[in-house]
N, C-alpha and C positions, 0 to 999 in steps of 0.2 A: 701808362694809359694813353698812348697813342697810338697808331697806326700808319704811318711813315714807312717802317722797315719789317713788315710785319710778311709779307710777300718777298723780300730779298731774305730773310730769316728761313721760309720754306724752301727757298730755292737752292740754298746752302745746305738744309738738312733734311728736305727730301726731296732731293731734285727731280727723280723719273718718277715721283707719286704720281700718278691723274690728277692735276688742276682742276681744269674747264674744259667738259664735252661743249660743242653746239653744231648741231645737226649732223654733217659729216666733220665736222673739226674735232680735232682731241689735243690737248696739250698738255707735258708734263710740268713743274710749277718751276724745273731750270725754265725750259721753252716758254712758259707765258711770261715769268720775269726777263726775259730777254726780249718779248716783245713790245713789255713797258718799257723797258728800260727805253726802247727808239723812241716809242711816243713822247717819253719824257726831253730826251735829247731835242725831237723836233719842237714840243715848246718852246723848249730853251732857246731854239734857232728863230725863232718868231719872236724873240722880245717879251714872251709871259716871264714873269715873275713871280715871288710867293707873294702870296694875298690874293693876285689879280682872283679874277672872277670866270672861268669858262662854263658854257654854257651846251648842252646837247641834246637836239634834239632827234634822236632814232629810236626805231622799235627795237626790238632786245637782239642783240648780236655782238660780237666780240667787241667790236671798237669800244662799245659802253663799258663793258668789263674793263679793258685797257685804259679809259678813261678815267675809271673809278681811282684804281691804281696810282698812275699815272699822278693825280690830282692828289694821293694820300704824300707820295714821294716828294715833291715838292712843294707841298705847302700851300699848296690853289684850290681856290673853292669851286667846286665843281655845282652846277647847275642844271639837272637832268630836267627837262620839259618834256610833258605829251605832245605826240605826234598828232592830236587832236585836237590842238590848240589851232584858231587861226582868226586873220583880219586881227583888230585890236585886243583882242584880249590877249593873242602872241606879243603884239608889238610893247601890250604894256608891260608884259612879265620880263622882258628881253631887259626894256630901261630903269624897271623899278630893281631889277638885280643887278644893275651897274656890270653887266654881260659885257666883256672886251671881245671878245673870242666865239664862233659859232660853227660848232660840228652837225652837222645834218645829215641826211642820208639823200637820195636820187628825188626819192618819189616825193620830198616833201621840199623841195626846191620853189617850185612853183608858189607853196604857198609863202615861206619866206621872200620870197620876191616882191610880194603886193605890199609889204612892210618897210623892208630894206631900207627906206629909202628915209624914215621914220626915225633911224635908231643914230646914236652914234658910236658906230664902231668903223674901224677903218676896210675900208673897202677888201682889201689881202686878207681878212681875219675870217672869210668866209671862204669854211671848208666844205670837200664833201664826200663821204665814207668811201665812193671810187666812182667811177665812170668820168666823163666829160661835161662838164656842165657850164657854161654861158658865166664869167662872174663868179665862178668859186672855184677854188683852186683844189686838187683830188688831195686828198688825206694819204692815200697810201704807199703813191708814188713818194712821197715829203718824207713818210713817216721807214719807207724801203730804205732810204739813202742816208737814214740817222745811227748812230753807234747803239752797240747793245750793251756795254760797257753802263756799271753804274752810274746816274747822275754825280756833279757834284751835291755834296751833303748840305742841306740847309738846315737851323735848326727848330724843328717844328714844336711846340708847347701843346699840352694836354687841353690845352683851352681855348687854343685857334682854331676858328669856323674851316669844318671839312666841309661842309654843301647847304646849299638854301633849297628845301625843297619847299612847292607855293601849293597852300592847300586853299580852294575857292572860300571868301570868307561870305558870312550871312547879311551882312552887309559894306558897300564900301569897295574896295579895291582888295583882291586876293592877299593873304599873307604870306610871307614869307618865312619857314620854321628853319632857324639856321640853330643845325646840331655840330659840335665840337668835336676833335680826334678825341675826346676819353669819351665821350657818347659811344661815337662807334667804335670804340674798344671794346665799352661797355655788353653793346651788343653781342660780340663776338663771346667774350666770357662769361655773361649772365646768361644768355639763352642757348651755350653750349652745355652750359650747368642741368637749366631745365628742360631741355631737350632731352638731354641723358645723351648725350653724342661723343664720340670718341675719332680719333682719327684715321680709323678705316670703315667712319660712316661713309653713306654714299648719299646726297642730298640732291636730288630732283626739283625746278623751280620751271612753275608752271605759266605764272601771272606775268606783267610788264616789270622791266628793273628797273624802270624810271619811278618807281612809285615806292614810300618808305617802308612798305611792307619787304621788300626784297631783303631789305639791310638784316630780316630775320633768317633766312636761308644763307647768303654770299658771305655777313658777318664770322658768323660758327664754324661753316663752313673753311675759309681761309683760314679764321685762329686755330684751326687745328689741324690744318695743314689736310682734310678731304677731300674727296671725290667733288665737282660741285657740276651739276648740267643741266643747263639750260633750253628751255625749249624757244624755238624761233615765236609762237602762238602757241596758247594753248588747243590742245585737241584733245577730247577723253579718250580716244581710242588709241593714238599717238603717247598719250600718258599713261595707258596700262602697260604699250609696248616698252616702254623704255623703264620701267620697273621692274618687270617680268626681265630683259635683256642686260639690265646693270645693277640687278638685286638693287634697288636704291632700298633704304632704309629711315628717309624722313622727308616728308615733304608736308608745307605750308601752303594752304588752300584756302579759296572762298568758296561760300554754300554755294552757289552757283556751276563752280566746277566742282566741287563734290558732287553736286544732284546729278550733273552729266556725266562724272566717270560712273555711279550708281545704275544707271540708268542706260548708259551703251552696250550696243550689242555683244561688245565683245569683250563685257564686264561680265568676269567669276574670282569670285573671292581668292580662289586659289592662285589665281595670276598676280595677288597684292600681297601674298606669302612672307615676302622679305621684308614686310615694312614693319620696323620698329614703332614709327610715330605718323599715325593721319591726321595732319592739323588743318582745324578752322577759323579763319582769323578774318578781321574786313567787316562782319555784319553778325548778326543772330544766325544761327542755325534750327533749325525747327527741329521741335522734339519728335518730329515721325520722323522723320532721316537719321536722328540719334539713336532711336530703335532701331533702324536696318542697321546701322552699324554695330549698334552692340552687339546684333544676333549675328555679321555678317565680319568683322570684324574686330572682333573682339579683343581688349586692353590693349587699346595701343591709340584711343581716340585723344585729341587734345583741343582746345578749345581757349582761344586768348581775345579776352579782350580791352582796347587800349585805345590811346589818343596818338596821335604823329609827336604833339607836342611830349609825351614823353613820359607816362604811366602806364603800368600794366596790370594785369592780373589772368592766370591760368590755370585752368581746368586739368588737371591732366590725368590719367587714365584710373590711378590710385582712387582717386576720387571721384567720379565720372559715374557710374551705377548709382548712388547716392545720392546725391546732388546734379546729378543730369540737369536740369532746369536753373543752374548758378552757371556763374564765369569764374567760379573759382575763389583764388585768393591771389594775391598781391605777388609781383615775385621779387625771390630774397631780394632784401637791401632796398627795399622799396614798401612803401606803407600807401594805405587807400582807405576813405574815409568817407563817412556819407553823411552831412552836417546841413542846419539848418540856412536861413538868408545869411543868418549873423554869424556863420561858421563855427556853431555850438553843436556836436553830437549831436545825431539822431537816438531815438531807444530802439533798440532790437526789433524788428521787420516794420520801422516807421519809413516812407518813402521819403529820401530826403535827395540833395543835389550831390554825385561821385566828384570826392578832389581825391589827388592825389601827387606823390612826392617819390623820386629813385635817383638812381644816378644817372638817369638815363634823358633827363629832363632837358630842353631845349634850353640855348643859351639868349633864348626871346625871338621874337618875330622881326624880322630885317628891316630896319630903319623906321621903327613903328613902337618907339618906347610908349607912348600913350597905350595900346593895345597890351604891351607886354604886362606893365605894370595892370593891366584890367585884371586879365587872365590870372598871373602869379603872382600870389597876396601870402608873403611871409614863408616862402620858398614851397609852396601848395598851389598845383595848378585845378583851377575852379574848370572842370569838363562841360557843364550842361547839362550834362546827361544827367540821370534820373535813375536812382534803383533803392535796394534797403538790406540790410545784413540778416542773414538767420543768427538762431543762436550759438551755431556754430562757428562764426566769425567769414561763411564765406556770401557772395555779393551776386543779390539778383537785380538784373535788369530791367526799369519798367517803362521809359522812353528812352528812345535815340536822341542823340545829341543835336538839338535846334531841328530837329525831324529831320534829319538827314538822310539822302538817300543814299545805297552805295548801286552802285550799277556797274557788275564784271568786273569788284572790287575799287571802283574808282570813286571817290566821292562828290557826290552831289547835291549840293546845297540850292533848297527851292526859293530862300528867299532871292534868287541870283535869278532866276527864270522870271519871278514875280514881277520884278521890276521891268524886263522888258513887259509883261503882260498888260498891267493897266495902264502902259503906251498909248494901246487903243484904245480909241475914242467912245468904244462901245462898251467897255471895261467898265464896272464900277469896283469891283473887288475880285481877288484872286487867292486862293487856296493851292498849292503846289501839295502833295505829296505823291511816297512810293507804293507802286502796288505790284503783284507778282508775275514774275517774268519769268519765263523756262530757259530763258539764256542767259539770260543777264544776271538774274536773281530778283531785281528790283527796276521800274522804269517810271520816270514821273509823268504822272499823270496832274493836270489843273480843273477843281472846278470855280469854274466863274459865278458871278455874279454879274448879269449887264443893263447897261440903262437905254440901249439900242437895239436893234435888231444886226444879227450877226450868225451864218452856220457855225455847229462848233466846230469841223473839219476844216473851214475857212479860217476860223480865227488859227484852229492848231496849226497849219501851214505859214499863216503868218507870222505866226511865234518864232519857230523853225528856222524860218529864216533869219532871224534877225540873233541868236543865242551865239555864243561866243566858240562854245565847243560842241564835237557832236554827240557826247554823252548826256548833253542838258536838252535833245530835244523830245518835244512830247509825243508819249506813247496816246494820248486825247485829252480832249476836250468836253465835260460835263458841265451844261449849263444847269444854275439852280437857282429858286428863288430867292433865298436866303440857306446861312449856312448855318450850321449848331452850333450854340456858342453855350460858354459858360456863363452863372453868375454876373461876373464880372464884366460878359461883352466879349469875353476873348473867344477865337474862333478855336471850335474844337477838332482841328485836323484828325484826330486819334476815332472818333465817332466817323467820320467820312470814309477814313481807308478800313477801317474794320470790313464792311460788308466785302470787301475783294478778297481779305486775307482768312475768312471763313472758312471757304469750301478748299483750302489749298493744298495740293495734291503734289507728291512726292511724282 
């Protein structure tokens, strides 16, 4: 249950298979293991070591893929970050992940520059995916003049940290989920299972692969030695074609990009012909798009839903007519549970808190044992989230997890916005949630409460500025008198965002 030699394995026994399309690139999995193989060499030539820490930040394009790799072969924890990230909240992810090493790409040089200066890492460890840049040394000339020749072997254990991915936490400084080589092994073999994927699937992957959603498409994909293609950005129109063009046969989506392949011009069912499996993962999926798809698409929908930290459960088409309105059940080898404060059962469709338990579970939150121990209590990770069982044992959803927002799959957390918000002086209180977006899927919106005079276009602009990433800034600003609360005093976010998601329209 590693992943080490798992890509030198395909490249021994099927070496001219299709590996990795991306955009005009195509390689077979000799050719892309021989491309890791340089990258690998070129770490070695720089002084990384196993354990060390690398860090990268690019939009989806092969070097991430080689990177991936790269980092599984020798034993380095690899560190993907958004290309979204900037000013301090880059600077801090960079030091709180003990980052030796930094891959980037052109366009995001500039912002690493304002930081640089911040961090400690040694001035040569800044790379950058090619061109000429001021301060960083090119990636590909380094990684041209390295051997293709396997690395030396190091010996990697089922239970050393493959990557710390940092999901923004609700309060505090981001966390850090650092998953294991049997995690993503894990991957690989449990969601090839329930995929139902074979190895002359063809897997299409739509979304960012900085994000731990990807590990569900690249994972399977690689274990079984597939087709796997990647898109530079998503595009619905670009994503019919490339379906239509490579028979792909499974791809892993958020409602967002579903509603927009749905919905473009140059969507007809019969261009999606070859797909075995249309999956929705990242957020809720409304049950009127469930309807076009059963009418429009028919048995092949699948529907997961999960935490990064490392529970699942899936919907999959067997089931799906039936239960359309559940996320399914648990997947094998993994159990899910919906229990009271005291972590006692709930009774059948009583609304209680989602934990849950697989092999797929994170190995804790990166240098943050206080947090880990909150979250995982007696090998059961406590989610937040909110739902209740039928009596047929599968799991409906009745809030998001700490209201989370997800936006073009990325997640966003409003108590992170909030805290800049009552900054100003005019602020007395602050309410973050998501409301419906045609692109995005979800966009946060605030409503205030204030003790000043203030436009709400003024204040949203001032927010804007000052938020860490540009997925967190506001879609507006609603000033109110007071907000609904419960009983108790607590503010009822769920009463606020209802009226948006009312009238909402496929």
């Amino acid at each position: 249950m590693k992943i080490d030699k798992i890509l030198s394995y395909q490249a021994k026994y099927r070496p001219n298979h299709p590996a990795l399309v991306f955009e005009e690139q195509a390689f077979s999995f000799a050719e892309l293991n021989a491309r890791v193989n340089r990258v690998c060499h070129a770490l070695l030539a720089l002084g990384v070591q196993q354990g060390d820490h690398v860090a990268t930040i690019l939009p989806n394009c092969v070097e991430q893929v080689e990177m991936y790799w790269a980092a599984a072969k020798l034993g380095v924890v690899i560190v993907p970050m958004s290309s979204l990230l900037r000013g301090t909240g880059l600077a801090r992810l960079l030091i709180d992940s003990d980052s030796q090493f930094v891959l980037c790409d052109g366009a995001f040089t500039k912002h690493l520059d304002v930081v640089r200066h911040s961090l400690e890492i040694s001035a040569d460890r800044f790379f950058v995916t090619h061109g000429e840049y001021e301060n960083y040394r090119n990636w590909r000339k380094l990684t041209a003049q390295a051997a293709v020749n396997e690395p030396p072997a190091v010996t990697v254990q089922p239970d050393d940290p493959f990557n710390i991915f940092y999901s923004s936490g609700t309060t505090g400084l981001p966390k850090g989920i650092v998953h294991t080589h049997a995690v993503r092994a894990g991957y690989g073999t449990m969601f090839a299972n329930e995929f139902r994927m074979t190895p002359e699937s063809v897997m299409l992957h739509g979304g960012s692969i900085v994000f731990n959603g990807s590990f569900l498409t690249l994972m399977p994909a690689l274990y079984l030695g597939a087709k796997f293609i990647l898109m530079a950005a998503f595009d619905a129109e670009k994503f019919i074609d490339l379906v239509e063009q490579h028979q792909v046969t499974h791809v892993v989506l958020v409602p967002s990009q579903i509603i927009a392949i749905l919905n473009a011009p140059t969507y007809r069912p019969e261009r999606l012909a070859s797909l075995e499996m249309f999956h929705s993962v990242g957020a809720p999926l409304h049950n009127e798009v469930k309807e076009r798809i059963k009418r429009e698409l028919p048995g092949r929908f699948y529907e997961l839903y999960g935490v990064t930290e490392g529970f699942m459960t899936i919907l999959d088409p067997y089931q799906f007519e039936e239960k359309m309105g559940s996320v399914g059940v648990s997947v094998r080898l993994g159990e899910v549970r919906v229990v009271d404060p005291l972590g006692a059962d709930v009774a059948v469709g009583e609304v209680g808190e989602i934990i849950g338990r697989s092999p797929l579970l994170m190995q804790g939150y990166y240098k943050r044992p206080d947090l880990t121990e909150k979250a995982m209590r007696d090998g059961w990770f406590w989610s937040g989230d909110l739902g209740y069982f039928d009596e047929d044992g599968y799991l409906y959803l009745v809030d998001r997890s700490k209201d989370m927002i997800v936006s073009g799959g990325i997640n966003v957390y409003p108590r992170d916005i909030e805290e800049i918000i009552v900054q100003h002086p005019a602020v007395r209180e602050a309410a973050v949630f998501g409301v419906p977006d045609e692109r995005w899927g979800e966009s946060p919106v605030a409503a205030v409460i204030v003790n000043g005079e203030i436009e709400a276009d003024t204040l949203r602009d001032w927010v804007n500025e000052r938020v860490e990433a540009r997925f967190q800034k506001l879609d507006s600003v609603i000033i109110m008198a007071d907000f609904p609360r419960s009983t108790a005093g607590k503010t009822l976010k769920r009463v606020m965002r209802e009226p948006f998601w009312q009238d909402r329209k496929i």
